[in-house]
N, C-alpha and C positions, 0 to 999 in steps of 0.2 A: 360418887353420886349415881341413883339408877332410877328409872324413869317412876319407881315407887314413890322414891323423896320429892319427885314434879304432881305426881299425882295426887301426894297425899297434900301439898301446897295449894293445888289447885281446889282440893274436895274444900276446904282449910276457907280459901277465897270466896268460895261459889255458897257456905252454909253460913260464913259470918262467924262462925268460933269454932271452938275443937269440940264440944259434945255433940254436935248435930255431923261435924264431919266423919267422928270415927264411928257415926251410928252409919254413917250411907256406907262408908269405907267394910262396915263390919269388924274394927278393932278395937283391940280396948283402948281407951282415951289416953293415958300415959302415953303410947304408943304414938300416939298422933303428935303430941307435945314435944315425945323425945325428937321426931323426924323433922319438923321443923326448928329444932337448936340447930342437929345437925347440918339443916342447911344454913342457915343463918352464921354458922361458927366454918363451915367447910368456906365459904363464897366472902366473908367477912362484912357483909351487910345484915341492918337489923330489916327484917320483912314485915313484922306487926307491933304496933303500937297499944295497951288496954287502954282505951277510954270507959272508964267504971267497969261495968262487965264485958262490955263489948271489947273485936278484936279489931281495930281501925291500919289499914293499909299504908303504910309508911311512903314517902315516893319513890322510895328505889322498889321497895316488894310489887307496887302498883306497874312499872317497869319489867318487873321482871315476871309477874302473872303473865301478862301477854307472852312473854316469850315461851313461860313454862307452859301455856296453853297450843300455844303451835306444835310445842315439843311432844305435848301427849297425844294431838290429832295426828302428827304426824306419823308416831307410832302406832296409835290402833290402826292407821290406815297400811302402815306395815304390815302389822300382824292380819290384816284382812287378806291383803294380799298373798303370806304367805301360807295362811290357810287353804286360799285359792291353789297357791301353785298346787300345793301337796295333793289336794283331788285330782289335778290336771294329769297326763303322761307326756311327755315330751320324744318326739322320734324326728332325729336329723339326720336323714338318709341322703345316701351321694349315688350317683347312678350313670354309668357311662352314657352314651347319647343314644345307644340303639335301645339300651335296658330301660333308660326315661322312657323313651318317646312307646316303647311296645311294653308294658306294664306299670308305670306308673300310677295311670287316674284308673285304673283296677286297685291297683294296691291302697289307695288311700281311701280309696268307699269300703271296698270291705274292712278297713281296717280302722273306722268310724263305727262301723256295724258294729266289730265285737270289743271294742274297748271304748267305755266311755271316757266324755275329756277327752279324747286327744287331740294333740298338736301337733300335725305333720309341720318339717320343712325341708325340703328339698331343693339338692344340688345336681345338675347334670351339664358334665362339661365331661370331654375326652377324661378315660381310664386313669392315665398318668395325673391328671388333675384333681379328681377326686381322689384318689389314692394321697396324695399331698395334704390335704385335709383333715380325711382320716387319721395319720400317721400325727399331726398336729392339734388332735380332739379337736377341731372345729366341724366335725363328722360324726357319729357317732359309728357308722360302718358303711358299706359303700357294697355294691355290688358293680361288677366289670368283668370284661371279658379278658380272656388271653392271658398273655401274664402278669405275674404280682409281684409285687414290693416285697424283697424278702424279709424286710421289715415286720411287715404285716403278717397274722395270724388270716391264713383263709380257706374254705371250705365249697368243694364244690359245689352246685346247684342244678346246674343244666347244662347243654351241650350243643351248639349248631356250627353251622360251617355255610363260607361266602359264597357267593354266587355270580357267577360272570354273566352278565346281561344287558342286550343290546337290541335296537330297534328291530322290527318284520322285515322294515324293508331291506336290511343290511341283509347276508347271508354269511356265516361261520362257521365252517366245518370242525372238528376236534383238531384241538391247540395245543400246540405243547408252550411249554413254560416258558419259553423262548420267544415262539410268535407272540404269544400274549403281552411279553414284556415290550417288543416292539410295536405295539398296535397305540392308536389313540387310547387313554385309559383317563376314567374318570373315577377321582380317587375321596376318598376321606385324607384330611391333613395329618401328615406326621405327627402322632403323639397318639392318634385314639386308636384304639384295638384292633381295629379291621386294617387300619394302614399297617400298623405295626407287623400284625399278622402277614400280610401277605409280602411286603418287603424283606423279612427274616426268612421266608419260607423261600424266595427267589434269589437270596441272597446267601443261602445256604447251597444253593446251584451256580453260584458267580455270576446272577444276573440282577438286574436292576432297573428300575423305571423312570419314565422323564413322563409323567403323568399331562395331559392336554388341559384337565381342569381338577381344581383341588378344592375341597371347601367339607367346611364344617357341617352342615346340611344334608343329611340322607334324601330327604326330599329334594331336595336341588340338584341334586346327582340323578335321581330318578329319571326326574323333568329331562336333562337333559339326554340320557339315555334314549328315553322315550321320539324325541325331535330326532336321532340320529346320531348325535354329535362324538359317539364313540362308545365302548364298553364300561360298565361301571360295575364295581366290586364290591359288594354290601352284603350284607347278613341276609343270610334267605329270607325269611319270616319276610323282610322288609319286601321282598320282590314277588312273593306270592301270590298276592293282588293282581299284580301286573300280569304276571305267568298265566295264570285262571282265564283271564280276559283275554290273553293274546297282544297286549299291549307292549310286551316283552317276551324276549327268547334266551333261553339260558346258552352259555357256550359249552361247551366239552371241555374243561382243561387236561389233560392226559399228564400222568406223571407229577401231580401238582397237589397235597391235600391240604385244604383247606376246613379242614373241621378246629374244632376250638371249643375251650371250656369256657364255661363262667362262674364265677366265686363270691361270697362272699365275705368281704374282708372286714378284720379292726386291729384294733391295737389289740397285744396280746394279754395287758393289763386292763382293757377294759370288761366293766362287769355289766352285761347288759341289763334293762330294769323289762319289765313284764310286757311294756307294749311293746319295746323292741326287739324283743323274745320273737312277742307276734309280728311283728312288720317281717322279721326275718323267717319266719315257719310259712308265713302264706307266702312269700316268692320261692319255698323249696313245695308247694301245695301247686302252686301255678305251672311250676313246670317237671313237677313228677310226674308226669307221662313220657315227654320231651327228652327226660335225663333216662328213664328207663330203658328206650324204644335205642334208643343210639348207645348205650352199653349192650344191647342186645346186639344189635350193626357192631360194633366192637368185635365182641366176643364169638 
């Protein structure tokens, strides 16, 4: 049975006999006759009765109208639907916490601008988090720092590097990687990019950190910086503000690099659709300068 055999029951119900139905239906009337046998001989119930010429509702067909009638609203409201989605575009971007919190609500204005319909949704939790996502199509592709899932297909974009910084009133002369790790340090938690980063890079030296504060929150790390409470280790971009005003001082790290990529990943199987084309071309638009200016520093 397919929601024609409900439809044409229902045209059937709604005109009172089969010539007025297969005229609204636009079929030829045989047509209409045959579709209701067939339901009547598929389900084993008689659905209409002829009184003289008239076609009179039997009490099961009367029964079964209602049902056949939820069944066709419930499908044009289907098909309304899926009409809708298909205009719509869909982009479920994942974003480490520095790449959310500094590109985000840019990426999603402009990217209203040139694609109509769309439907941003966004994840921004530590690198290794969305990269899990990702790699499980609850993502469609993620952008992160540092390193990547070798799972994952990924593509450079940009390029920055952490910055050691700590209150006016403190004084720091140039550090080697050693005082630093001894010092009070105020850190991003184990798992996101920046901690990741600067633990592999000191522990490529035999050294290691017993961090005074840890937390998910660039901003919270800032704050604290800013009060005194020790050095904190963040993505520049994040500390520039601070640096301009004087409300922060960078330290010298000596012997220590701290630069880093950022990528954008997906599965290697997936094929991306046109907004996500674009979601992904304006974060290589946003920091083509950024990526240029530091392969120049590079080279």
């Amino acid at each position: 049975m397919t929601i024609r055999h409900l439809r044409t029951f229902c045209a059937v119900c709604e005109e009172g006999g089969i010539t007025r139905a297969a005229e609204k239906l636009c079929v030829a009337q045989p047509s209409v006759s045959q579709t209701i046998a067939e339901l009547e001989r598929y389900y084993g119930v008689k659905l209409f009765e002829r009184v003289g010429r008239r076609l009179v509702l039997t009490p099961e067909g009367e029964r079964l109208r209602v049902r056949a009638q939820e069944a066709v609203a419930s499908f044009s409201e289907f098909e309304e639907a899926a009409a809708d989605t298909r205009a719509r575009h869909f982009v479920r971007m994942g974003a480490s916490v520095t790449i959310g919190q500094m590109v985000l609500p840019r990426l999603v204005r402009e990217l209203e601008r040139r694609v109509e319909n769309v439907e941003f949704s966004g994840f921004v939790d530590s690198a290794a988090s969305v990269e899990k996502l990702v790699e499980d199509g609850s993502l469609d592709f993620a952008a992160v720092e540092g390193n990547v899932s070798r799972v994952l297909h990924a593509e450079e974009f940009a390029r920055d590097r952490l910055a050691a910084v700590y209150a006016p009133a403190q004084s720091y002369g140039p550090l080697t990687p050693k005082e630093l790790s001894r010092l009070p340090l105020l850190l991003r938690l184990k798992g996101s990019a920046s901690r990741d980063l600067l633990d592999g890079r000191l522990s490529d030296m035999g050294l290691a950190v017993q961090p005074w504060l840890q937390s998910s929150s660039n901003s919270a790390l800032l704050s604290a910086a800013r009060a005194g409470l020790g050095i904190a280790v963040l993505p520049e971009a994040l500390t520039h503000a601070d640096l301009e005003r004087g409300t922060l001082r960078e330290a010298e790290i000596v012997g220590l690099d701290l630069s880093r990529r950022w990528f954008l990943v997906r599965r290697s199987d997936k094929k991306l659709s046109f907004a996500q084309e674009t979601a992904c071309s304006l974060l290589k638009e946003f920091f083509a300068p950024v990526a240029t200016s530091e392969a120049e520093k590079t080279e």
